[in-house]
N, C-alpha and C positions, 0 to 999 in steps of 0.2 A: 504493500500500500504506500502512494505516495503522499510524502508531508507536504504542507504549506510551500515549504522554502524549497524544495525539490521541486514543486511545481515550477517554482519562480525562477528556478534556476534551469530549464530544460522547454519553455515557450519560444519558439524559433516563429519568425512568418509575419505576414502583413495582418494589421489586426481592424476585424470589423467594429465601426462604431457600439456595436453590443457588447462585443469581444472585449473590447477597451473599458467599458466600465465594470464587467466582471475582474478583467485583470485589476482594477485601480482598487477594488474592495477585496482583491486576494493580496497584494503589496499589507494589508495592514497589517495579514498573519504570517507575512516576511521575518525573519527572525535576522540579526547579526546585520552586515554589511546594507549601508546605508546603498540607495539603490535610483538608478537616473533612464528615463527614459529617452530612447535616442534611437536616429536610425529605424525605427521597429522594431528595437533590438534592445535587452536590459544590458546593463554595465554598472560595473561595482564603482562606487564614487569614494578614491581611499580615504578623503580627506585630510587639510593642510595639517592636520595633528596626529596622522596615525603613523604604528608604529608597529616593528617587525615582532615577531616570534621574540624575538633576544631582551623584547624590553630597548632596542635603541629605537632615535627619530627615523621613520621609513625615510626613505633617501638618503645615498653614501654621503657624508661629508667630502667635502675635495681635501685633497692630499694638505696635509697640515705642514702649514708653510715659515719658516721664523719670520718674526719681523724684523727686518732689516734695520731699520731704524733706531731700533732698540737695544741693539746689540751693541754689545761693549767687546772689546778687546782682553782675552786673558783671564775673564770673570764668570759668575756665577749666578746667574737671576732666577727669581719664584716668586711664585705668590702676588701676581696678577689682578688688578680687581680696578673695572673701568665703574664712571658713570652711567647711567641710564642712556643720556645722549652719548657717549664713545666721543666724547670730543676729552676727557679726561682718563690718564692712565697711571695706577702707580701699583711697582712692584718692590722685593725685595732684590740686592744686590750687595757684591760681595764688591765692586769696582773701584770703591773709596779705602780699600783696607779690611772694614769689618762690615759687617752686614747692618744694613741702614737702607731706609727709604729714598730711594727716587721716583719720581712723577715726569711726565711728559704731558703735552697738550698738543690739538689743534682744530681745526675746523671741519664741520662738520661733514665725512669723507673727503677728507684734504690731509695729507702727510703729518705723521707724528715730529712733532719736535725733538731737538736733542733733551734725553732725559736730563733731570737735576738733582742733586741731595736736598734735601726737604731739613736745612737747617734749625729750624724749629719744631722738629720731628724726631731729629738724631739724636744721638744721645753716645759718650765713650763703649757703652754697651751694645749689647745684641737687639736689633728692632727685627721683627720677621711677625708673617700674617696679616700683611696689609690688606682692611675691607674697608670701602668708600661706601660711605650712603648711596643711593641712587644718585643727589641731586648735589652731590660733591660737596655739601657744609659739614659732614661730620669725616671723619678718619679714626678707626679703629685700629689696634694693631698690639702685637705683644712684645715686651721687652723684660729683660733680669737685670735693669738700669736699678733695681729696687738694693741691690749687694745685701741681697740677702738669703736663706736656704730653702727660699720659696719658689724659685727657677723662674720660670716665665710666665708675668703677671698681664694682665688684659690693661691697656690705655686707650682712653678716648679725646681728641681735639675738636676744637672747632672753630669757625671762620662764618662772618656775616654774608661774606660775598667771596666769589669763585678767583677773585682776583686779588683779595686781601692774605697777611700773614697767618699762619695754623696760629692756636691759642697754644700756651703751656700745656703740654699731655697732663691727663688726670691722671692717677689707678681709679680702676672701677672694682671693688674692695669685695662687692656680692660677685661679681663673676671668678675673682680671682682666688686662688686656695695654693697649701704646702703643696701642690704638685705645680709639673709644666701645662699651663693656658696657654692654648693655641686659637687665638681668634682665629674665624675663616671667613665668617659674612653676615651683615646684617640685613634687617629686612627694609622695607622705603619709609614706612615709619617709625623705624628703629625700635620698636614693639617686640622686634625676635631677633636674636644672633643664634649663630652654633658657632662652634669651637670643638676644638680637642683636647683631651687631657690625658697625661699622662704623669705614673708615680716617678719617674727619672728617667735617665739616658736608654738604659737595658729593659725598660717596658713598651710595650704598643701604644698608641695612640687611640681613644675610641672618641666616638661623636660622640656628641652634644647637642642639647638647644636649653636656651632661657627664654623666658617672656617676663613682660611688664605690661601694665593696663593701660600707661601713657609713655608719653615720649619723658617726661618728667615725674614719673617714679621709681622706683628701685627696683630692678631685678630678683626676681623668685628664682632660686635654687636651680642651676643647671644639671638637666635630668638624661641618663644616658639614654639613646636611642637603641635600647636594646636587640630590635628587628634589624639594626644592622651591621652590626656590632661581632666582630668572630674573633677566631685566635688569632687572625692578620693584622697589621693595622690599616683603622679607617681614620679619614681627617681628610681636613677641607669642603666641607656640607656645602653649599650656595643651593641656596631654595628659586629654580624658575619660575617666572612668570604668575602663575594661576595659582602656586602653592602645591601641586599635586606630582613636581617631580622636583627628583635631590641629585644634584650631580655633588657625585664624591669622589676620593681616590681609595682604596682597598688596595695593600699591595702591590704597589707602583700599577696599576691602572684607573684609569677614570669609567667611574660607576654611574649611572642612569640605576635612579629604584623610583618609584611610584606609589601614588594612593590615591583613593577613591574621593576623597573628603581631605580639608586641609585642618580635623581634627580626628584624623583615622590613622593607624600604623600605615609604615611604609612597607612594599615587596622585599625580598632581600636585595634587590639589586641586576642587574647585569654587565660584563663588559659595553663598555660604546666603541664596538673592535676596529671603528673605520678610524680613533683615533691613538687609539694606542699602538706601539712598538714593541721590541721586545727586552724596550730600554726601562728606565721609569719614567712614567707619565701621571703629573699629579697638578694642581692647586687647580682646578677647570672653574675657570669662570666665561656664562653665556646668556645672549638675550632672552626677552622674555620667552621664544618663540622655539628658544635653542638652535636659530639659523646660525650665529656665529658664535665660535666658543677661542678661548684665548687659555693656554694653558702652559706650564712649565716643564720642558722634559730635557731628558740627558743623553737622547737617542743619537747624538752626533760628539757626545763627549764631556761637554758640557753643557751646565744648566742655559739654556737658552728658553726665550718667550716664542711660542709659534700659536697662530690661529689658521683655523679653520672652518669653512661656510659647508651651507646645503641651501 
């Protein structure tokens, strides 16, 4: 006996005006793939969101490319994190001596500027896990500037306008603990981060999230993301677009996991294999859409910035 969607999927031929509104009242017990009439003919409509078997975006990414621009001579960059518009850019780098922020800019699809150290950002110590707000007024980032046995503490700056000085880094005292804090990303209202934490050098890294109920309350308790969380390390969460997907890294590759609800666990995950190597590929940060992703890997030797489209 055939089903609904068997029918639907096995109607070939020219269809009589009766024939056509039988068909259009069998379309409703169509189950799965959204569905287009055309030609005479049905065809599956995959739509601009769907997505393969593996859990990655349907469509290969194009071949992930460094950015030229950005590239230094002799050094080591990570940890990526643009504005909303991509007319701002700031990573970690090794170029100055120790690891410190640089930023670039430019116009809007117009060539990146030469990056710069973010003087009012540095510090004699370690800064790494650089996340920009969307709208480029806040800067988050983690540093051990604290010389104390608490390793890597969470700091937040901020700035009136995109053209003015960072303020003095804070700590942020409810995200930070006696382990290493690894900011990765906040959200547009600054309402959510994740992060990673880790007890020392010789333990993994797991994810993270906090929330707050405003932009100007204090953070509640950063809660492991259990559902993604294994014996590897995971770190570097950035929440896309709609809330419903988490690019991470797991084990030197970049992870796409998913949920139903943006108050629902996430999948475990799967590789995004059109952009990983079989180098490490980590810090992924991508538009709301996940058309272009900008990510840190060491596939040519050194850490280098490279992105990639679909």
């Amino acid at each position: 006996m055939q089903t609904a969607s068997t029918r639907c999927s096995t109607m070939h031929g020219r269809l009589s005006p009766r024939a056509l509104i039988g068909l259009l009242s069998l379309l409703v017990a169509c189950q799965g793939d959204h569905l287009l009439l055309g030609e005479g003919a049905l065809q599956r409509d995959a739509g601009s969101d769907a997505e393969s078997d593996t859990g990655e975006p349907a469509g290969d990414y194009s071949v992930p490319a460094v950015i030229e621009a950005l590239s230094g001579s002799d050094t080591e960059d990570d940890d990526p994190s643009l504005t909303l518009d991509e007319t701002e850019l700031c990573f970690n780098s090794q170029r100055g001596g120790g690891e410190d922020i640089w930023c670039a800019t430019r116009q809007p699809g117009g060539p990146w500027s030469a990056p710069q150290p973010m003087e009012a950002l540095n510090s004699d110590d370690r800064e790494t896990g650089i996340a920009l707000a969307p709208d480029g007024l806040t800067v988050w980032f983690s540093s051990d500037r604290a010389n104390d046995e608490s390793g890597l503490d969470i700091y937040r700056s901020e700035r009136g306008d995109r053209g003015l000085d960072w303020s003095t880094p804070v700590r942020i005292a409810e995200l930070s603990s006696e382990d290493d804090d690894l900011v990765s990303s906040v959200g547009e209202a600054e309402r959510l981060v994740f992060l990673a934490r880790r007890a020392n050098d010789d333990d993994d890294y797991d994810v993270l999230v906090a929330e707050r109920a405003s932009a100007d309350a204090l953070w509640g308790a950063p809660r492991r993301l259990e559902e993604l969380n294994t014996d590897d390390e995971e770190s570097d969460g950035f929440l896309a677009g709609d809330g419903l997907r988490l690019v991470f890294t797991r084990d030197e590759d970049l992870i796409l996991a998913r949920r139903t609800s943006t108050s629902g666990a996430f999948d475990p995950g799967a590789s995004i294999a059109t952009l990983n190597s079989d180098q490490d590929d980590r810090d992924g940060w991508a538009t709301p859409d996940l058309g272009h992703v900008v990510f840190s890997s060491d596939r040519d030797g050194s850490y280098r910035l490279y992105e990639a489209f679909r």
